[in-house]
Each structure stands twice: as C-alpha cells, then as structure tokens.
Chimera marker file (.cmm) of the C-alpha trace (Angstrom):
<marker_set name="trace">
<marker id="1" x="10.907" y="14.372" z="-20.068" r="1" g="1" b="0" radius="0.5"/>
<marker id="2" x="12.269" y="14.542" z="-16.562" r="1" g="1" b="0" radius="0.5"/>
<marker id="3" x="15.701" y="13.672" z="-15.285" r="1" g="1" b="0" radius="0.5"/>
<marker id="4" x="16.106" y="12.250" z="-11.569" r="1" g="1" b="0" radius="0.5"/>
<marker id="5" x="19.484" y="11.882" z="-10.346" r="1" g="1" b="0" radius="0.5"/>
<marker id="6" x="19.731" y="10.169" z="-7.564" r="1" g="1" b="0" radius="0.5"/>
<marker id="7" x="23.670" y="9.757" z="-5.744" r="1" g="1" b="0" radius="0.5"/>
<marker id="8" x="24.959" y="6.591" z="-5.427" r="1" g="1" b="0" radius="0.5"/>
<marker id="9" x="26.475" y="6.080" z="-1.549" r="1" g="1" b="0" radius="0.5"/>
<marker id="10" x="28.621" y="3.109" z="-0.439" r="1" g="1" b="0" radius="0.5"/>
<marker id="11" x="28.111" y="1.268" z="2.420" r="1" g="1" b="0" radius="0.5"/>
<marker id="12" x="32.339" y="1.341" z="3.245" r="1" g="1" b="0" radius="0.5"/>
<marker id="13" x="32.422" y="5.514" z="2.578" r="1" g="1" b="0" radius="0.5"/>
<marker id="14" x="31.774" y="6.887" z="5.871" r="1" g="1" b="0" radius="0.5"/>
<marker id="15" x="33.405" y="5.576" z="9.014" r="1" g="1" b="0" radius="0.5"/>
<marker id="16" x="33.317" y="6.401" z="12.919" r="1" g="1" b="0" radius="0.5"/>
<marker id="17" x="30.942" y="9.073" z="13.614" r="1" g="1" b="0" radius="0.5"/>
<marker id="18" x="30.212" y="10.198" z="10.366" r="1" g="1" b="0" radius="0.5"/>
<marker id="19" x="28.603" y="7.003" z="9.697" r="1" g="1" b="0" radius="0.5"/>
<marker id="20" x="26.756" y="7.071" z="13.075" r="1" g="1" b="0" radius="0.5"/>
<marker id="21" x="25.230" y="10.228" z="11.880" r="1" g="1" b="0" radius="0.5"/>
<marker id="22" x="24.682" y="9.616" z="8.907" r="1" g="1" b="0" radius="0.5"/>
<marker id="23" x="22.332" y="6.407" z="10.009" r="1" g="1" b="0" radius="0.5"/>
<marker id="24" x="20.309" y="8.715" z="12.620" r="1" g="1" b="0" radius="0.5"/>
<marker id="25" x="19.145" y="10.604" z="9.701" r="1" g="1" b="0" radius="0.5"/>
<marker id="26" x="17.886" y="7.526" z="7.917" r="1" g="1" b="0" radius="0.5"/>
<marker id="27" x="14.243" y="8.245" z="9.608" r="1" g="1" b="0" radius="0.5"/>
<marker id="28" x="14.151" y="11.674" z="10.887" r="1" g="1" b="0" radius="0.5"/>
<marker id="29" x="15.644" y="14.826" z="10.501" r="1" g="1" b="0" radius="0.5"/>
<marker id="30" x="17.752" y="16.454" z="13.098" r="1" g="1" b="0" radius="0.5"/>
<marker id="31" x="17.731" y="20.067" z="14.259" r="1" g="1" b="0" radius="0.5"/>
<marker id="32" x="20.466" y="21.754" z="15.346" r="1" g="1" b="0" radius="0.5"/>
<marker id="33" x="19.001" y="23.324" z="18.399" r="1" g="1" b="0" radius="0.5"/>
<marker id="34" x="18.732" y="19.906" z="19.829" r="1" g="1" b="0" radius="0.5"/>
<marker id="35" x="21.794" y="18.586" z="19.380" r="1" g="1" b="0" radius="0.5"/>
<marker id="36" x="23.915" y="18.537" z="22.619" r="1" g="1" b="0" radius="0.5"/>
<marker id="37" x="27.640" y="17.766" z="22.140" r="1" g="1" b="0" radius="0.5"/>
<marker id="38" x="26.863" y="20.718" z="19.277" r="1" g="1" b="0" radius="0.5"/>
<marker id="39" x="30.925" y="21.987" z="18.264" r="1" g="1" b="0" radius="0.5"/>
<marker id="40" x="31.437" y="18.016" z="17.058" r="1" g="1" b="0" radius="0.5"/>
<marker id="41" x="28.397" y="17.182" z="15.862" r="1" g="1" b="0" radius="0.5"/>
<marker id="42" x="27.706" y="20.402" z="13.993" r="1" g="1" b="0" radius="0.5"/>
<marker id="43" x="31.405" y="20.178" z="12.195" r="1" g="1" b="0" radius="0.5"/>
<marker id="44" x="30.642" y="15.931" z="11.066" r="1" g="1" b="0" radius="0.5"/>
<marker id="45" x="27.019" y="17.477" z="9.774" r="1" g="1" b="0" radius="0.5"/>
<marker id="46" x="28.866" y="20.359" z="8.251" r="1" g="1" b="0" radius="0.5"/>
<marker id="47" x="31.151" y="17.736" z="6.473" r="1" g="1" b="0" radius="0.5"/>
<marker id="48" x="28.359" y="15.714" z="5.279" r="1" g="1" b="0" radius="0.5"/>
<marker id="49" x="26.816" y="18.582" z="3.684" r="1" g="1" b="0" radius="0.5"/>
<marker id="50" x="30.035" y="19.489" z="1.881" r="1" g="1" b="0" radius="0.5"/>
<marker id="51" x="29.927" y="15.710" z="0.505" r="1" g="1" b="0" radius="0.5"/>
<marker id="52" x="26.647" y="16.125" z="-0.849" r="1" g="1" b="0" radius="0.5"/>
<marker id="53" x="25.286" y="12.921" z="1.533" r="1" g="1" b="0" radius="0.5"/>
<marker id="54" x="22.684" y="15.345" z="3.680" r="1" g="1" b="0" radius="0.5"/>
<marker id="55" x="20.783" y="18.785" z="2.882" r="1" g="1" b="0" radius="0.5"/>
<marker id="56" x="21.025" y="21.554" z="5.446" r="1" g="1" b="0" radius="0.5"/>
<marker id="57" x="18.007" y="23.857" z="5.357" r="1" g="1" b="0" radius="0.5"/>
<marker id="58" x="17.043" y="27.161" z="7.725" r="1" g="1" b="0" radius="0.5"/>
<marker id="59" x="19.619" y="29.282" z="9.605" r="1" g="1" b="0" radius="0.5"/>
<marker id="60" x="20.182" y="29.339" z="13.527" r="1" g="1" b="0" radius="0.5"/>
<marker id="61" x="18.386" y="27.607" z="15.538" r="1" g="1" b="0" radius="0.5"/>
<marker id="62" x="16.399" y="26.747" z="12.659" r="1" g="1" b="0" radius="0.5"/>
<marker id="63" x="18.531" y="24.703" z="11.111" r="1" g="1" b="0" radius="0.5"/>
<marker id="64" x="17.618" y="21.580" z="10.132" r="1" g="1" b="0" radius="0.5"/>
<marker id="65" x="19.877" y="18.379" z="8.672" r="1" g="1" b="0" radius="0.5"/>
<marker id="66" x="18.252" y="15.296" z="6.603" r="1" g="1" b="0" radius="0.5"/>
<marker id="67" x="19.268" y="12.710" z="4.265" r="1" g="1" b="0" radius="0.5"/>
<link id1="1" id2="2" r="1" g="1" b="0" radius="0.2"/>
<link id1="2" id2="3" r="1" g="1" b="0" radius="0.2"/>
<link id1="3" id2="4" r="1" g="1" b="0" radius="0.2"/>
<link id1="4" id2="5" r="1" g="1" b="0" radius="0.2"/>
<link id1="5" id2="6" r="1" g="1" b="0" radius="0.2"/>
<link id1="6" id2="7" r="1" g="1" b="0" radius="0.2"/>
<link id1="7" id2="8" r="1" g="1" b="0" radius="0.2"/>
<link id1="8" id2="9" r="1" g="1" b="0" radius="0.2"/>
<link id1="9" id2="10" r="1" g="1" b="0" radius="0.2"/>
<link id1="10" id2="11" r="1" g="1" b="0" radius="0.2"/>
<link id1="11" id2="12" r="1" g="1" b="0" radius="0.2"/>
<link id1="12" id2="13" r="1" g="1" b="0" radius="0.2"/>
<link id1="13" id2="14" r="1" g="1" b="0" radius="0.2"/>
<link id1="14" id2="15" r="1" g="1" b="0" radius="0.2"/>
<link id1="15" id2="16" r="1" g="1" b="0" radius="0.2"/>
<link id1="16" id2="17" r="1" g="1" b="0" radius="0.2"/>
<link id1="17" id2="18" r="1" g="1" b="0" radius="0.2"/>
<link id1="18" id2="19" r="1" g="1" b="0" radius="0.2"/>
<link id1="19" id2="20" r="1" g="1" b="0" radius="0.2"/>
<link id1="20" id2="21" r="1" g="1" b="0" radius="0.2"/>
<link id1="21" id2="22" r="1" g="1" b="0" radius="0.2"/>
<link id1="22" id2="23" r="1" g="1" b="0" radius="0.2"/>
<link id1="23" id2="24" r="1" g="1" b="0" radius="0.2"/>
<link id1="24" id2="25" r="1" g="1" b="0" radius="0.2"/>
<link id1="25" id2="26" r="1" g="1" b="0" radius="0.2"/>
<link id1="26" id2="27" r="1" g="1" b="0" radius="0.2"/>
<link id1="27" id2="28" r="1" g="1" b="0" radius="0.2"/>
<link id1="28" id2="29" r="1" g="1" b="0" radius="0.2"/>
<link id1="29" id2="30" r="1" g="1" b="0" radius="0.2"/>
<link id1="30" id2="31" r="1" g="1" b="0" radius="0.2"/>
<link id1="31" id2="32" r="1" g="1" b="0" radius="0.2"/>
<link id1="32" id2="33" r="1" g="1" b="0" radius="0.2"/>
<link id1="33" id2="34" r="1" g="1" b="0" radius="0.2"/>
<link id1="34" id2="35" r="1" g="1" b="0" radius="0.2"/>
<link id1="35" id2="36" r="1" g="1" b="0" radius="0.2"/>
<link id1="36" id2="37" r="1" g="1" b="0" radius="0.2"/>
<link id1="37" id2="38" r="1" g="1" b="0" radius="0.2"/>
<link id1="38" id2="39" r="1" g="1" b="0" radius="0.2"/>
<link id1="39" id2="40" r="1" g="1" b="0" radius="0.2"/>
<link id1="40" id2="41" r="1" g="1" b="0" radius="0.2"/>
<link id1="41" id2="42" r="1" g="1" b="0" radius="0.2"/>
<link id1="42" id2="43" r="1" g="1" b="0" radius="0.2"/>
<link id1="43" id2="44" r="1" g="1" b="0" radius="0.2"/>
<link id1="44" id2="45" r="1" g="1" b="0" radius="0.2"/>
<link id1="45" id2="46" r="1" g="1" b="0" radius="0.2"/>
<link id1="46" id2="47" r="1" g="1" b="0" radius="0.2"/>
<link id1="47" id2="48" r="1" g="1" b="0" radius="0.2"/>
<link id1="48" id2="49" r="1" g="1" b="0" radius="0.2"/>
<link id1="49" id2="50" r="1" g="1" b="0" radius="0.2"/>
<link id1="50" id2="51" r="1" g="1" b="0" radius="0.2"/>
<link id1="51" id2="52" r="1" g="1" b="0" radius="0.2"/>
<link id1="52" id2="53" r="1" g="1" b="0" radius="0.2"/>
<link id1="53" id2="54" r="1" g="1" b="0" radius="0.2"/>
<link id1="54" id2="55" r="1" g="1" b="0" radius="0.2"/>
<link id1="55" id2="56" r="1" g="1" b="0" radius="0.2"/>
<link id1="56" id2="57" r="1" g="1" b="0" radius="0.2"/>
<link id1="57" id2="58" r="1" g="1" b="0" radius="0.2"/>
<link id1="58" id2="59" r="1" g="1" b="0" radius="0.2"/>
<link id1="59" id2="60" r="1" g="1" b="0" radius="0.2"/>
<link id1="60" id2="61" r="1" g="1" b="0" radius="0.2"/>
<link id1="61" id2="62" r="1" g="1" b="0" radius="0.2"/>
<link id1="62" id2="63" r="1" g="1" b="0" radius="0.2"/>
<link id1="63" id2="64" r="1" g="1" b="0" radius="0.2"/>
<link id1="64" id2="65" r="1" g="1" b="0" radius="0.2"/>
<link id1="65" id2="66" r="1" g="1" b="0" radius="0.2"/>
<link id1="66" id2="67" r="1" g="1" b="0" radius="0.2"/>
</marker_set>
C-alpha cells in the first residue's frame, strides 16, 4: 500500500510578496543565480521553505526553488 500526502494550502495564507512568489513558481522553477533583487527574494524563498509551501534543492549558485 502506498501513502501520498499531499499539503493542503489556502488561497488567503500568503500575502504581499510571498504570494507573488509563490504564484511564479506555479509553472517553473526558479534558480537562485537568476534572481536579481537576491537579499529579498532569497529571505521570502527562504521563508517559504521553512513553511513547507516550496522545496529548495542544490547549493550556491545551484540552487534551485519549486513548488
């Protein structure tokens, strides 16, 4: 038998940038090389990761963020 959890987001959870964000991932993923207002951008993705909404995969300028 296999289990699949799946989390459960609300529309109303995320606000301001966060949310923005959070949408831009809905078709691709974003790397963190190419991001260029990095310092506030890298902190929201940071805080999404902590929330469990995104993954965060490589290290450097490999990293990569997706839903």
């Amino acid at each position: 038998m296999i289990n699949i959890c799946l989390a459960i987001i609300e529309k109303n959870t995320l606000e301001g940038d966060e949310s923005v964000i959070f949408n831009l991932l809905d078709t691709k993923s974003m790397s963190s090389f190419a991001i260029v207002k990095k310092s506030k951008v890298i902190s929201i993705l940071n805080h999404l990761v902590e929330q469990d909404y995104i993954e965060k995969t490589g290290n450097g300028r490999g990293t990569k963020y997706q839903r």
